[in-house]
N, C-alpha and C positions, 0 to 999 in steps of 0.2 A: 518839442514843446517845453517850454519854461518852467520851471517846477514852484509851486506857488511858495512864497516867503511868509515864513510863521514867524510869530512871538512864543517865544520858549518862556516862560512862568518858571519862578525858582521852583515850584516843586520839583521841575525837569531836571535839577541840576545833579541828582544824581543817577541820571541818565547816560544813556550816549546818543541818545534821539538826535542833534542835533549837527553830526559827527557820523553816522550810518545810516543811512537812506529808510522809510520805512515805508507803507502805504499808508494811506486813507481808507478805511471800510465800514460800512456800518456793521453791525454787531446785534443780533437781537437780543433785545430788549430784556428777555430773561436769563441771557449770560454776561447781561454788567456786573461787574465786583468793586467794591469800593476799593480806590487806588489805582483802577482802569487808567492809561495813559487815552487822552483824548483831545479831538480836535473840534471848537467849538467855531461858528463866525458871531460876529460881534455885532448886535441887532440895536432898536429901539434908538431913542433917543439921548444921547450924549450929555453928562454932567461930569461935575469932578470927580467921582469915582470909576471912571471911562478911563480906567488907567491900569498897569499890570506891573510887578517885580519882574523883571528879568532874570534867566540865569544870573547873574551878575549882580543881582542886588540893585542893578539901575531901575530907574522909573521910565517906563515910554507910554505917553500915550495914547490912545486907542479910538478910530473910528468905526462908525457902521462900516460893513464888510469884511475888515480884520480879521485875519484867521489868529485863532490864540489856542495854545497847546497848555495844556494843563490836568488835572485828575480829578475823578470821582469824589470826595469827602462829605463829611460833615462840618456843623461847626453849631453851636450853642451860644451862642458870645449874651451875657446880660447885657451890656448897655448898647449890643448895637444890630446882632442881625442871628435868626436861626434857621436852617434848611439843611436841607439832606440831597442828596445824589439818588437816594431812594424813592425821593416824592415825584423825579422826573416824570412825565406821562409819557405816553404814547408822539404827542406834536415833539419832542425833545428839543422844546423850549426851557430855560433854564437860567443861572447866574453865575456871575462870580462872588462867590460868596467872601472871598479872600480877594486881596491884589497879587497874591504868590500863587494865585492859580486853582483854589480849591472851588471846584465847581460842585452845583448841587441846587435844587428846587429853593426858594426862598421860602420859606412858611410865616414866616413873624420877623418884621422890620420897623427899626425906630421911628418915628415920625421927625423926629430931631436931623435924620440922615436923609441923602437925596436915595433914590429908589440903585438898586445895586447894581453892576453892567449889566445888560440882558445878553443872554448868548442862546444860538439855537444849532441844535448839534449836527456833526459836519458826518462825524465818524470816528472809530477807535484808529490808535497807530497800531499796524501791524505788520509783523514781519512771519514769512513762512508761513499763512494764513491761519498766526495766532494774536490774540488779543495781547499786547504789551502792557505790565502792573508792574508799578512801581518795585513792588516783591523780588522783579524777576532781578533788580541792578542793586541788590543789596551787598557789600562788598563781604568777602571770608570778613570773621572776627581774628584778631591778632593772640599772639599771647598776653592773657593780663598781668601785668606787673603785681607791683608791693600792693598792698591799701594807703590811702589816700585822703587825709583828713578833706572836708568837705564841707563848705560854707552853703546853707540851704538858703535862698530865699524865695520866698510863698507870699500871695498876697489874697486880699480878702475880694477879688475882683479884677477884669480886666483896666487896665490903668489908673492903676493904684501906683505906679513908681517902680516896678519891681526891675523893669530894665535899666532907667536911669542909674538906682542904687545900686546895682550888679557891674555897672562901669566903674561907678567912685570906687568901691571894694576892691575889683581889681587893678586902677591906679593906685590903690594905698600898698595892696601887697607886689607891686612887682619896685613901687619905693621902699621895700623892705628887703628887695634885692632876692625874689621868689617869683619861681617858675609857675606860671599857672594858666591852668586850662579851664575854658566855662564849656558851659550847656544850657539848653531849656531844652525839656524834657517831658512838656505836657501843654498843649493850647493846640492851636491851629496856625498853618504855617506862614512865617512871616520871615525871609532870610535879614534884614535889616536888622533882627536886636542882635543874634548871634555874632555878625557884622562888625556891629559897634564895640560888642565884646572885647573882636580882635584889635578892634582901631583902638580900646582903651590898653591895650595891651598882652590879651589873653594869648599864647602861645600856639593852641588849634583853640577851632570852636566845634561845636557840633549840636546836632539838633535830632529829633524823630522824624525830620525827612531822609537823613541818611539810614534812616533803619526801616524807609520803605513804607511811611503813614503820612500820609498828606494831613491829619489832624492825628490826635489819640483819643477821641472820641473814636471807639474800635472795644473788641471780647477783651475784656482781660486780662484773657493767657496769649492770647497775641503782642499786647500792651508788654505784660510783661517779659516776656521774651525778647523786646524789645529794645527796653529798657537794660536789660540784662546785656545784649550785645554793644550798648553805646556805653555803658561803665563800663566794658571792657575793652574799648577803644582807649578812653580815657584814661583808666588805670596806664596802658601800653605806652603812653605817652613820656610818662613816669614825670610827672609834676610834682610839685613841691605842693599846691593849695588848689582843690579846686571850685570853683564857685558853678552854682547849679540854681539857676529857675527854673521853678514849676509854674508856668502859665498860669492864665484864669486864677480858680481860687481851689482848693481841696473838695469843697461839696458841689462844680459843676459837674458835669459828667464827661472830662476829660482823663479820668480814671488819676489823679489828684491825691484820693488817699493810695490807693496801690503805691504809685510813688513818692509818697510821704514814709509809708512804711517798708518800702525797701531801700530808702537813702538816709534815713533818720540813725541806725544803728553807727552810722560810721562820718554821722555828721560833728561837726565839733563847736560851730556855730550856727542858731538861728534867726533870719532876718523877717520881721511879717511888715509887708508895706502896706498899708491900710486905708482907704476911701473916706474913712473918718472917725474918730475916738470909740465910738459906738460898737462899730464895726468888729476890733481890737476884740472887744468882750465877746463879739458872736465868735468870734474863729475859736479863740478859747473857752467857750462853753461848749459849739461841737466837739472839738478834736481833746478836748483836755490835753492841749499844746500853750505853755508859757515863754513866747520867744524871747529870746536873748535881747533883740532889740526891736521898735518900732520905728519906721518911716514912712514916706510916703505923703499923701497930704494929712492926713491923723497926724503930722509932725510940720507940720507949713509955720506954724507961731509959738513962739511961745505959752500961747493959751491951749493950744492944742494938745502940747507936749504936757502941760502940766492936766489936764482933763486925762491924757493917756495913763499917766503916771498914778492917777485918784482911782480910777474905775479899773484898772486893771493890772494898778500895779508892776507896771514894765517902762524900762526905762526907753525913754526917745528921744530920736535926733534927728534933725532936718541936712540930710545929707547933702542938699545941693547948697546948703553954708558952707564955707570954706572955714569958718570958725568953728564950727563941730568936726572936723577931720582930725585935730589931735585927741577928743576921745573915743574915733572912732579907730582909727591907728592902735591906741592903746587897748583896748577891747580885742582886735584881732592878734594883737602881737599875744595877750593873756588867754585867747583861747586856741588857740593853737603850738602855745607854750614856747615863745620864740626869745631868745636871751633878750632881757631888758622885762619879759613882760610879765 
């Protein structure tokens, strides 16, 4: 018999599902775990969000009947969709909450968006009749090298700018003739920014799927231990610069401050991309955080920039001008202390 052809979901990717034969089983109901590896088919009526991230970062996609492999999570997102793997019922009816594979109950969805894939559950992968979690392929940690100054950027919201600026940054520093490695390190997973990272020039990339969380919406001390193993990736690497997105925004509940406050000590510049001038002033009345610079669309005109500048006092630039890259060049060279700067 023919062995049925799945869509592997980038959360798979730090897998070998795809590479070592596994089963199909169901699994009752009361020993799901979030980050369960699972096998969903692909229901309902078909729109543009009928689509999936591949291992690979490609897009394919997806009709009714399609078997699609992916994990348990959560996700929060403000402007566009929130559900849980916990809300699943008993019919294990369900979504893709993500196109990278995060599955889970919809509870709350934009009206602005078409309705999210519907999937209804096939069964967990298993091998040796054990349920497969992401936990289980999380690679040894390396030895960490030196410390590593570190370019933070945070935004006040999901698309706010924080991936596009994370690319210009690191095209400016690898024209300053500097090794460097990114991350995003807090949202729900999406292998495409890490991706671009590389294609802007990052040396590795990496993400909280290699550490075995299909979102970091997750305890804490899980989070951070998490977080802890992927700076020590990164350090191993031994960069010159590295550049770090925090997903979402610090107050969603992607655990945002945890990782604010254990990358902040050893950051040496801060980037806040911002949804709009306003905004700027809430991040900094929560976090009593002054960043280093604004962008995003809080910096799209000129008018913007100078409303950034009145109400909160920090200076901004519209990074995807090509006519602000010499003060944003000069800014990195003077915080990370590089001759010239």
């Amino acid at each position: 018999m023919q062995a049925p052809f799945y869509f592997f979901t980038s959360v798979t990717r730090c897998s070998d599902l795809w590479v070592r034969p596994f089963e199909v089983a169901p699994v009752p109901r009361d020993r799901w775990r979030a980050a369960d590896f699972v096998i969903a088919e692909v229901v309902g009526q078909p729109n543009p969000l009928y689509r999936c991230e591949t291992k690979t970062g490609r897009i394919a996609e997806l009709l009714p009947g399609d078997l699609v492999v992916g994990a348990f999570g959560e996700r929060a997102a403000t402007l566009e969709g929130v559900g849980s793997w916990s809300a699943i019922g008993a019919d294990g009816e369900m979504a893709a909450l993500t196109g990278a594979g995060l599955f889970g109950k919809a509870t709350s969805t934009s009206l602005l968006l078409p309705p999210f894939m519907q999937l209804r559950y096939r069964g967990h992968a298993v091998r040796a009749g054990r349920a497969l979690n992401m936990a289980d392929f999380v690679a040894p940690v390396p030895e960490a090298g030196p410390a590593v100054p570190l370019i933070l950027v945070f935004g006040t919201s999901m698309s706010a700018g924080k991936t596009s600026s994370g690319r210009v940054i690191i095209r400016e520093l690898r024209a300053l003739g500097l090794k460097v490695v990114a991350a995003k390190v807090t949202g729900a997973a999406r292998y495409r920014d890490i991706l671009s990272f590389r294609d802007a020039g990052a040396s590795a990339v990496f993400d909280f799927v290699d550490e075995g969380l299909p979102s970091t919406i997750c305890p804490g001390e899980r989070f951070a231990e998490a977080l802890d193993r992927m700076l020590a990736r990164i350090s191993a690497c031994q960069p010159d610069a590295v550049l770090i997105e925090s997903g979402a925004s610090p107050l969603e509940p992607y655990n945002g401050t945890l990782a604010l406050a254990r990358i902040l000590p050893d950051t040496r510049m801060t980037l806040l991309c911002a949804s709009d001038p306003y905004a700027v002033v809430g991040v900094q009345s929560a976090f009593g955080l002054r960043p280093d610079l604004v962008s995003g669309p809080a910096a799209n005109t000129t008018a913007a920039v100078a409303l950034v500048q009145r109400l909160a006092g920090v200076p901004a630039l519209n990074l995807m001008d090509r006519a602000a890259r010499p003060a944003l060049r000069a800014m990195l060279m003077a915080k990370l202390a590089l001759p010239g700067g």
